[in-house]
C-alpha positions as a LaTeX table, in Angstrom:
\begin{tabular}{lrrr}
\hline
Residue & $x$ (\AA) & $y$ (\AA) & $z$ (\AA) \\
\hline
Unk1 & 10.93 & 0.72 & 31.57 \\
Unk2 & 13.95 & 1.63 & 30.28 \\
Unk3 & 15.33 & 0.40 & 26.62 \\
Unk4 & 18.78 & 1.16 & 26.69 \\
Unk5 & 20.10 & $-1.12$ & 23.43 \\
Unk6 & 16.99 & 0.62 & 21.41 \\
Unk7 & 15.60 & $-2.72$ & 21.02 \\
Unk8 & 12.04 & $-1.12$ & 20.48 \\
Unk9 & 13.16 & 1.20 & 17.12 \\
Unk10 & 13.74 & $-1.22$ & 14.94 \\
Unk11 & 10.53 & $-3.01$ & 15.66 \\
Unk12 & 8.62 & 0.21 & 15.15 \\
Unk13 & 6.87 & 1.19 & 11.63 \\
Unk14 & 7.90 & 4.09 & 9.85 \\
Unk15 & 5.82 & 7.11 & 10.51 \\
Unk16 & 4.15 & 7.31 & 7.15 \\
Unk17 & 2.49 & 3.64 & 8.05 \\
Unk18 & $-1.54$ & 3.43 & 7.21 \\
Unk19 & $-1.77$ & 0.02 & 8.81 \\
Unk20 & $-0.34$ & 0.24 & 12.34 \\
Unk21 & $-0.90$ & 3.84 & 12.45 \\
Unk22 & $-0.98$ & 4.66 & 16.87 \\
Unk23 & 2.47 & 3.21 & 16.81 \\
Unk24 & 3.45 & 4.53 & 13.77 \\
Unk25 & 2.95 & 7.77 & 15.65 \\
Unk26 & 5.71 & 7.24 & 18.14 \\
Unk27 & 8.34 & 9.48 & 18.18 \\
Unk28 & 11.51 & 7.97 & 18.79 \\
Unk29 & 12.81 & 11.54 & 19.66 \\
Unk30 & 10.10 & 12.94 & 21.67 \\
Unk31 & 7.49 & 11.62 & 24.49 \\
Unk32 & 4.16 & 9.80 & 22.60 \\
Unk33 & 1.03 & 9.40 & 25.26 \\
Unk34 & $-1.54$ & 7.00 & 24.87 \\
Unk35 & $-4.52$ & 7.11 & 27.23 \\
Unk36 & $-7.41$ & 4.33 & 28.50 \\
Unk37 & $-9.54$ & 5.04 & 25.26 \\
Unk38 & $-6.77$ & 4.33 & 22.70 \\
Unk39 & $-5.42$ & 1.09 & 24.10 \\
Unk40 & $-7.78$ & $-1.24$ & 22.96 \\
Unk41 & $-6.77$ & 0.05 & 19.17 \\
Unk42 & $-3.01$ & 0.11 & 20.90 \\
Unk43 & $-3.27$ & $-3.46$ & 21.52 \\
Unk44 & $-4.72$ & $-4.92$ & 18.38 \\
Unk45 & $-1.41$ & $-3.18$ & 16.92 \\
Unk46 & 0.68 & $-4.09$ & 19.15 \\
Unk47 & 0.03 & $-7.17$ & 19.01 \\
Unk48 & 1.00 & $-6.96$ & 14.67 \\
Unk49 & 4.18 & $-5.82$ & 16.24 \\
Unk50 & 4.30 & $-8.63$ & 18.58 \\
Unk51 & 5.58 & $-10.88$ & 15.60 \\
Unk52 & 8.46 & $-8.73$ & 14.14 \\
Unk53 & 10.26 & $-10.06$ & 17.02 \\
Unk54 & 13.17 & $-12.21$ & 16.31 \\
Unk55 & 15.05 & $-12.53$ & 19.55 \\
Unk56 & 14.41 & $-13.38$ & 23.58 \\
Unk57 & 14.93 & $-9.72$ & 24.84 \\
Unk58 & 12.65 & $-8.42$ & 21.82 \\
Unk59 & 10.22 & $-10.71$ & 23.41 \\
Unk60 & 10.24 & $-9.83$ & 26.25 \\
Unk61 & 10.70 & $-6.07$ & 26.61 \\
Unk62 & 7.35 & $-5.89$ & 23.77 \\
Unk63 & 5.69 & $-8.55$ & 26.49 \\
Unk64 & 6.28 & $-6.21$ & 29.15 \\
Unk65 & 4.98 & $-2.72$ & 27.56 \\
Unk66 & 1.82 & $-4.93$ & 26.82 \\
Unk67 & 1.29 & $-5.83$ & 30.28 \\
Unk68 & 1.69 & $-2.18$ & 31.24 \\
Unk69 & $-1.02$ & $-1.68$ & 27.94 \\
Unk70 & $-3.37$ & $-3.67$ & 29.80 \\
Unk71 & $-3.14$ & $-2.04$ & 32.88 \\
Unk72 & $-3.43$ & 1.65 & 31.08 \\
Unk73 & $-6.85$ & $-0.67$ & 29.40 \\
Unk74 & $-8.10$ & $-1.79$ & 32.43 \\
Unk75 & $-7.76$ & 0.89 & 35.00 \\
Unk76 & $-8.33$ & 5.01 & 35.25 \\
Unk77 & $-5.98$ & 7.89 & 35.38 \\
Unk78 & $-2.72$ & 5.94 & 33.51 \\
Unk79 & $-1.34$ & 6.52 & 30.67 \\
Unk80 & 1.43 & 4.50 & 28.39 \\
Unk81 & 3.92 & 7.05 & 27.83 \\
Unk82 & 7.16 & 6.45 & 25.56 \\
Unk83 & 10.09 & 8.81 & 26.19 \\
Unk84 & 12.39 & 9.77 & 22.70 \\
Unk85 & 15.93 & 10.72 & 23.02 \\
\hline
\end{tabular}
């Protein structure tokens, strides 16, 4: 899924975050890979992140990486991989 206006960034904690520390760890200029194992953890987070959203496309792109979460939860051999610059 693609994020062409870099909605995602700004919605992102900075790296040095304790709280929401697995996305914390995404690099916006390389590829981050979370597994099966990590999404639960993922998802409690992402969910945090969930409600820095202000706008409709916000929303829904977050909405749609957490559908693709659940599927990397639910079933074997996925991974949720974000791609940096």
């Amino acid at each position: 899924m693609a994020d062409p206006k870099n909605l995602l960034g700004p919605l992102l904690p900075a790296p040095d975050d304790l709280i929401l520390i697995l996305l914390s760890a995404i690099d916006p200029y390389g590829d981050t890979i979370f597994n099966r194992i990590q999404m639960e953890r993922f998802l409690s987070e992402w969910t945090s992140l969930a409600s820095r959203c202000r706008t409709e496309e916000e929303k829904d792109l977050v909405s749609k990486i957490a559908t693709l979460a659940l599927r990397c939860r639910d079933e074997v051999h996925l991974y949720l991989k974000f791609i940096g610059d």
